[in-house]
C-alpha positions, -999 to 999 in steps of 0.1 A, spaced: 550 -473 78 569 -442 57 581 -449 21 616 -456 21 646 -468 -3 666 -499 7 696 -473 15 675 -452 40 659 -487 56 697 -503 61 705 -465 76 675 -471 103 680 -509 109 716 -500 117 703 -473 145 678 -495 157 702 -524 164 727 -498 177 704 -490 203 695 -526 215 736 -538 212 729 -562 182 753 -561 156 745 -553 121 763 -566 87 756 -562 56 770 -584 26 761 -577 -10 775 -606 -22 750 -627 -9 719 -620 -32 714 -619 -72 721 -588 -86 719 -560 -68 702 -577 -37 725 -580 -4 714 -593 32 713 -579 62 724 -601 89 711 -586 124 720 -608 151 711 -641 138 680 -631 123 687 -619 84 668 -608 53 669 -601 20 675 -565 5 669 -553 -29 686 -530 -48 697 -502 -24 688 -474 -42 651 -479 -49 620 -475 -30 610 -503 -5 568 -508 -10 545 -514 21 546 -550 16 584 -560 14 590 -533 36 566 -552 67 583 -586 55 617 -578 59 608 -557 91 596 -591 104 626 -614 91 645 -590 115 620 -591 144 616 -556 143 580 -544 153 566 -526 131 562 -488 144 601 -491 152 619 -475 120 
């Protein structure tokens, strides 16, 4: 899984859903400080501040809260 910040991962969750019709939103509102969520379909996660780097870890989680396999970003 490459490195990414929480900008480029919204950028590719976006494109992924594009491709499969879902639709995508993202709130900012709705997390503490500079967290947000990302709302695909019904499935939704939590996504730190947007312009830091995602680790390995978080990054597989909040794959998974959005059902999105793992090789698909």
């Amino acid at each position: 899984m490459p490195r990414m910040t929480g900008r480029q991962f919204l950028a590719k969750v976006r494109r992924w859903a594009k491709a499969r019709g879902l639709e995508v939103r993202f709130v900012a509102s709705e997390g503490p400080g500079s967290h947000g969520t990302i709302y695909v379909g019904d499935l939704k996660t939590t996504l730190k501040d947007r312009k830091k780097e995602i680790g390995k870890g978080l990054l597989a989680k909040m794959q998974g809260d959005l059902g999105i396999e793992k090789n698909d970003l």
